[in-house]
C-alpha positions in Angstrom: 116.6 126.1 122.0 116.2 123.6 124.2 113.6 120.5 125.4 110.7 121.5 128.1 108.5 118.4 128.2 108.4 114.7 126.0 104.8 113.2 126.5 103.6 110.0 124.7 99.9 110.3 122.9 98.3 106.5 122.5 95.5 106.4 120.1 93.7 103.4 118.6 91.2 103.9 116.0 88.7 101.6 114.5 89.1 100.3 110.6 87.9 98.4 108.5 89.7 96.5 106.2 87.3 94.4 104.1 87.8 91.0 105.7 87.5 88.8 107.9 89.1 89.6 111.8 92.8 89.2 111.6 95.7 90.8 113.5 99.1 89.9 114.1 101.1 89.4 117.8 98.5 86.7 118.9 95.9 89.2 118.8 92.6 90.2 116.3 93.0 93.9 115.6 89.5 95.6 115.6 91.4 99.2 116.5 95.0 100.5 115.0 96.8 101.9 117.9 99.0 104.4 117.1 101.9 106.1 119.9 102.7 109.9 119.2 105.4 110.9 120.8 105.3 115.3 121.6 107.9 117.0 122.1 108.4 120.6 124.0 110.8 123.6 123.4 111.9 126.6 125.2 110.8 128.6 122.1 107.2 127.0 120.9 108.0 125.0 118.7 106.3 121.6 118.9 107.8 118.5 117.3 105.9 115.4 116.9 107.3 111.7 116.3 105.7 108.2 116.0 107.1 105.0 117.7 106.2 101.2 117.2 103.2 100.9 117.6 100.2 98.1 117.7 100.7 95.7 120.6 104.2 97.1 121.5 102.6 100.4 122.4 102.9 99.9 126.1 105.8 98.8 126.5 107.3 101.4 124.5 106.0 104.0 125.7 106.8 103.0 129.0 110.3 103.0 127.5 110.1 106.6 126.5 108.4 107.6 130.0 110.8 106.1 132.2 114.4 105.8 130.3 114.3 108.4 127.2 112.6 111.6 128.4 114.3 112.1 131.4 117.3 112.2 129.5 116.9 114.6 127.1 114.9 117.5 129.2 117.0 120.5 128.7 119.1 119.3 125.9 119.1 120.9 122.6 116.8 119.6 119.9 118.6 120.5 117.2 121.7 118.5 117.6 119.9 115.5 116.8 123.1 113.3 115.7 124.9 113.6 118.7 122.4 113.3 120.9 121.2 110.1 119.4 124.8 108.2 119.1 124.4 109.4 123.3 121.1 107.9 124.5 122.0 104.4 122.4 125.3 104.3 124.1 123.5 105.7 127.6 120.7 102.8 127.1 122.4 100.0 125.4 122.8 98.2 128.8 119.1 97.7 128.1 118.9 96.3 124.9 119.9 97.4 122.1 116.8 96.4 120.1 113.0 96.0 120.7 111.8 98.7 123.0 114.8 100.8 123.7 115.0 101.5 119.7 111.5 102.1 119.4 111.7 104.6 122.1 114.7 106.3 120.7 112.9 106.3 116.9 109.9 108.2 118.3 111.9 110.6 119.7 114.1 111.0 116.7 111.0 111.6 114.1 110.1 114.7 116.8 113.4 116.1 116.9 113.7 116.5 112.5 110.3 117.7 113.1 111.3 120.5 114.9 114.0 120.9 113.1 112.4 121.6 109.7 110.0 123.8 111.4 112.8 125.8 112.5 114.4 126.0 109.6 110.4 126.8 108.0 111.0 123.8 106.0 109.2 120.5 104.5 111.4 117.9 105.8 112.6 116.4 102.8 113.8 120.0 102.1 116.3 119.7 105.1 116.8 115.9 104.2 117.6 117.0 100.5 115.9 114.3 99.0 113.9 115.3 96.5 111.1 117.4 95.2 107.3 117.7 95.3 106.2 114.5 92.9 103.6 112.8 93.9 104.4 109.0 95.5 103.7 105.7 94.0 102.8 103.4 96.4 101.6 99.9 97.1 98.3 98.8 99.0 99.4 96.5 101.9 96.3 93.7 102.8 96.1 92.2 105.9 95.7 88.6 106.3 92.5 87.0 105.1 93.3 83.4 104.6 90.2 82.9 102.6 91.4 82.7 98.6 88.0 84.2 97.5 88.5 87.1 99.8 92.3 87.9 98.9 91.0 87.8 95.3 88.0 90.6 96.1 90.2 92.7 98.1 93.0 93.0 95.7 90.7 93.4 93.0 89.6 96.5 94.9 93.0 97.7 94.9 93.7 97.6 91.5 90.5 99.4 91.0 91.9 102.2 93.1 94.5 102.3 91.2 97.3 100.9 92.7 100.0 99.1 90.5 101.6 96.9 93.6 99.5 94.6 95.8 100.8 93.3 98.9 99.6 90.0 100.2 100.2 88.7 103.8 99.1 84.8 102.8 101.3 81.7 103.1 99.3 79.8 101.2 99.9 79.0 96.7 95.8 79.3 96.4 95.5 82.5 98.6 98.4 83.8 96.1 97.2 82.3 92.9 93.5 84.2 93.5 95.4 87.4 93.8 97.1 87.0 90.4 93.9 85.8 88.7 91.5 88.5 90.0 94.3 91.7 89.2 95.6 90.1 85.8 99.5 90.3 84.6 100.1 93.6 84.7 100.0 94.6 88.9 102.9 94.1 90.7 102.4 91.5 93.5 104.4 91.4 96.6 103.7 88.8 99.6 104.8 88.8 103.2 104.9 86.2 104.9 105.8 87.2 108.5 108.9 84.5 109.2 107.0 81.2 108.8 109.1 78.5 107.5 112.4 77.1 107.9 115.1 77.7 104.6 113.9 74.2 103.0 110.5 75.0 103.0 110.9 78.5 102.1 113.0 77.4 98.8 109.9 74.5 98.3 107.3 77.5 98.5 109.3 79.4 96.7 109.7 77.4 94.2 105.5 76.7 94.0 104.7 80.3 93.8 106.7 80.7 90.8 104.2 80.8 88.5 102.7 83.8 90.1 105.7 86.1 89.2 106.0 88.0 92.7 108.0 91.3 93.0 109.4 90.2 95.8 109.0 87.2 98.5 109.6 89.3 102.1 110.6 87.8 105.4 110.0 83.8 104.3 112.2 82.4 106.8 112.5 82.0 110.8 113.7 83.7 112.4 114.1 87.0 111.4 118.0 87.7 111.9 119.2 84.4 109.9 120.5 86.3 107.5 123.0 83.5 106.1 119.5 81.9 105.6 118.0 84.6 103.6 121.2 84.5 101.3 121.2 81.4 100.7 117.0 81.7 99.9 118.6 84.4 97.4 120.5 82.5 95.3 117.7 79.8 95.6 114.3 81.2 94.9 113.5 82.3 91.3 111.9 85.8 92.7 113.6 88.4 94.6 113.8 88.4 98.8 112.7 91.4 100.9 113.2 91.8 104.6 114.2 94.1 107.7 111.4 95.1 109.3 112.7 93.8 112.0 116.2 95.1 111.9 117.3 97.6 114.4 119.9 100.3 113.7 121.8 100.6 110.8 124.5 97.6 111.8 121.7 95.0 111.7 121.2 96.6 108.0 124.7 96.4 107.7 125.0 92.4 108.5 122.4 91.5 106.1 123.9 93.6 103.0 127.1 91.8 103.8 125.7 88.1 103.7 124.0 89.1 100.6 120.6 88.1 101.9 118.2 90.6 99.7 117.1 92.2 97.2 115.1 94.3 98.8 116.2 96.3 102.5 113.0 97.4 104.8 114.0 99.5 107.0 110.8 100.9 109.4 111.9 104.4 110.6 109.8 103.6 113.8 112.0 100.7 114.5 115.3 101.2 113.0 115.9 104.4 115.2 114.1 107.0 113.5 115.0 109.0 110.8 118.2 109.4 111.3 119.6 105.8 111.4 117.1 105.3 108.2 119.5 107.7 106.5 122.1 105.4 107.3 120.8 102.4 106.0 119.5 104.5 102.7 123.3 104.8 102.5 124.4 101.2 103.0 121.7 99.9 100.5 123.5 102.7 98.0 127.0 100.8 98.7 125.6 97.5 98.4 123.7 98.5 95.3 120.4 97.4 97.1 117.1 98.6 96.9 115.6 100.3 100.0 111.7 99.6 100.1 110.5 101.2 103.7 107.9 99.3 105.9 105.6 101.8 107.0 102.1 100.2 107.7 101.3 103.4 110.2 99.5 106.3 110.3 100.9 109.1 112.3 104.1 110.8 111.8 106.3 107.6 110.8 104.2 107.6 107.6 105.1 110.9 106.7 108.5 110.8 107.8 109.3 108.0 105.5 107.3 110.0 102.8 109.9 112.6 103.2 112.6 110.1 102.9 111.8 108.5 99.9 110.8 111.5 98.1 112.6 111.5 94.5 113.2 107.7 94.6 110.1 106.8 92.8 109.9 104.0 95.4 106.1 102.7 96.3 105.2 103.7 100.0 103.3 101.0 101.7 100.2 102.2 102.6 98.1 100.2 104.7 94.6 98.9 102.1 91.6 100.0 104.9 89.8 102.3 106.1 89.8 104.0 109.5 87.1 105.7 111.1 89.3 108.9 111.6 92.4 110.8 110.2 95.2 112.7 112.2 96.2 114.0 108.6 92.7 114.3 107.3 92.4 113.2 103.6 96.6 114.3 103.3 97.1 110.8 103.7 94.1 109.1 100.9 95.7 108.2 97.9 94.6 109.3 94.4 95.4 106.5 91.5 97.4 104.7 93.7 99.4 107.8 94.9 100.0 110.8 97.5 101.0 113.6 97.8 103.4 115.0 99.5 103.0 117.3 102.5 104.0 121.2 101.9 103.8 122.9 105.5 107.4 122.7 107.3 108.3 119.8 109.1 107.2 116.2 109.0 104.0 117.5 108.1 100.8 119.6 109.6 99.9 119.1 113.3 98.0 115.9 113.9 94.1 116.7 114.5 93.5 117.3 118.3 89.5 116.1 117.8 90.9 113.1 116.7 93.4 112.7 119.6 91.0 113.7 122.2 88.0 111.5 120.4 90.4 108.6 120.4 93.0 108.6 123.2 93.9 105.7 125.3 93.8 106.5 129.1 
């Protein structure tokens, strides 16, 4: 078998989320953009992978266009390891983070794709991860800023039925109406995007206390001081999450060494797709850390990390709004706070081509 043609799909669809206008980057989202990458074989089958995403679409796919694909046209799809350890040693001169990674973890997520397909297996089959129980998983709020509103839309979550709430507030009140509108018994996360410096991450820290979080993720600025977020560890009277940000499994690696979390985030449409997520799943397993995936997306990335967490009983971050279409259809809604998993071979069933003609980006 071998790869005929890589093309990048950009989609943004409107949602709703409940709130007020927010976004992150610098800019109010109004639209999710999502970037599908397809890929091509010699013998029909189609794989489809999903890179970051929102306001880094063009610049990653232009990343794909102009540096990935033209490497990997007539290369075998199936020996996905080895061809990945090439292209990061081929591109590294570029960056080994950011863009280049992004690129490289849209491609990846196509290439299991058509590798379970081929093998006429759901991906977590191939992955071995686990069976066909339904997933716990947590809503993930935007920012609202407004305590009243924070407290109505995680209200609404509960009511859905989900037993973890994610905030994205930096504020005790914001927090504090969260608690008090969902009660004692929901699970409440916040992330707070890298805002404060390690003193004033212990002070807040210390002030949201009272609000017994799950976990307190990426408090501190920048991302990568991880002898920072260690030292926040043995400080804060909550747990620390972080890693979004991280790129390949040797930024993972760094931060389990210092010690700096409870809580590892890998994003298989950052890290480097699915397979350098398999190799932080395996340094979290060493460092006897949890491994909590970020996955606020909606195309093939979501169910990709749905595969890999299958059997873990981990809650999936799913994003707490509404969009006016599906690629997945209502595969993807939850159901108490849950979903299921997807049964066709591969990462799961073909993304709707209504809703990628309807809502494709020029």
């Amino acid at each position: 078998m071998k790869i005929t043609k890589v093309e990048t799909i950009w989609i943004s669809i409107p949602f709703d989320h409940g709130g007020p206008a927010s976004g992150f980057g610098g800019k109010v989202w109004r639209d999710l953009g999502t970037l599908l990458v397809k890929v091509e074989t010699d013998e029909g089958i189609t794989g489809w992978g999903e890179a970051f995403g929102y306001n880094a679409i063009p610049s990653t796919r232009a990343a794909i266009e102009s540096m990935v694909a033209p490497l990997v046209i007539g290369r075998d799809p199936l020996a996905i390891a080895p061809l990945m350890t090439e292209l990061q040693k081929t591109l590294h001169i570029f960056g080994r983070y950011g863009q280049t990674i992004y690129a490289l973890s849209g491609l990846d997520i196509a290439l299991w794709d058509i590798a379970a397909k081929a093998a006429g297996v759901p991906l977590r089959r191939l992955l071995g991860t686990g069976g066909d129980d339904p997933l716990p998983c947590y809503a993930s709020l935007l920012r609202y800023g407004d305590p009243a509103v924070v407290a109505e839309r995680s209200a609404a979550a509960a009511a859905e039925g989900y037993r973890h709430i994610k905030l994205h507030e930096t504020t005790v009140e914001a927090v504090a109406a969260a608690r008090d509108a969902v009660g004692p018994d929901v699970e409440i996360m916040v992330d707070t995007n890298c805002p404060w410096t390690l003193q004033e991450a212990i002070d807040m820290a210390r002030r949201l206390e009272p609000q017994r979080l799950y976990w307190l993720e990426e408090p501190i600025w920048p991302p990568e001081n991880f002898a920072g977020l260690a030292e926040l560890s043995r400080r804060a009277p909550m747990p620390i999450a972080a890693g979004e940000n991280a790129c390949t499994a040797w930024q993972f690696q760094a931060i389990l060494e210092a010690r700096a979390v409870a809580f590892a985030q890998p994003s298989v449409t950052k890290v480097g797709g699915i397979t350098e997520f398999r190799k932080v799943q395996a340094l979290c397993e060493t460092h006897n850390t949890a491994c909590a995936p970020h996955s606020p997306y909606f195309g093939p990335g979501f169910l990709a990390t749905m595969h890999l967490v299958a059997g873990t009983n981990t809650p999936v971050e799913r994003f707490f709004g509404n969009l006016e279409a599906s690629l997945y259809g209502d595969l993807v809604d939850t159901r108490n706070g849950q979903l299921r998993l997807p049964e066709v071979p591969g990462v799961g069933p073909e993304p709707d081509p209504d809703v990628i003609a309807r809502y494709k980006v020029q």
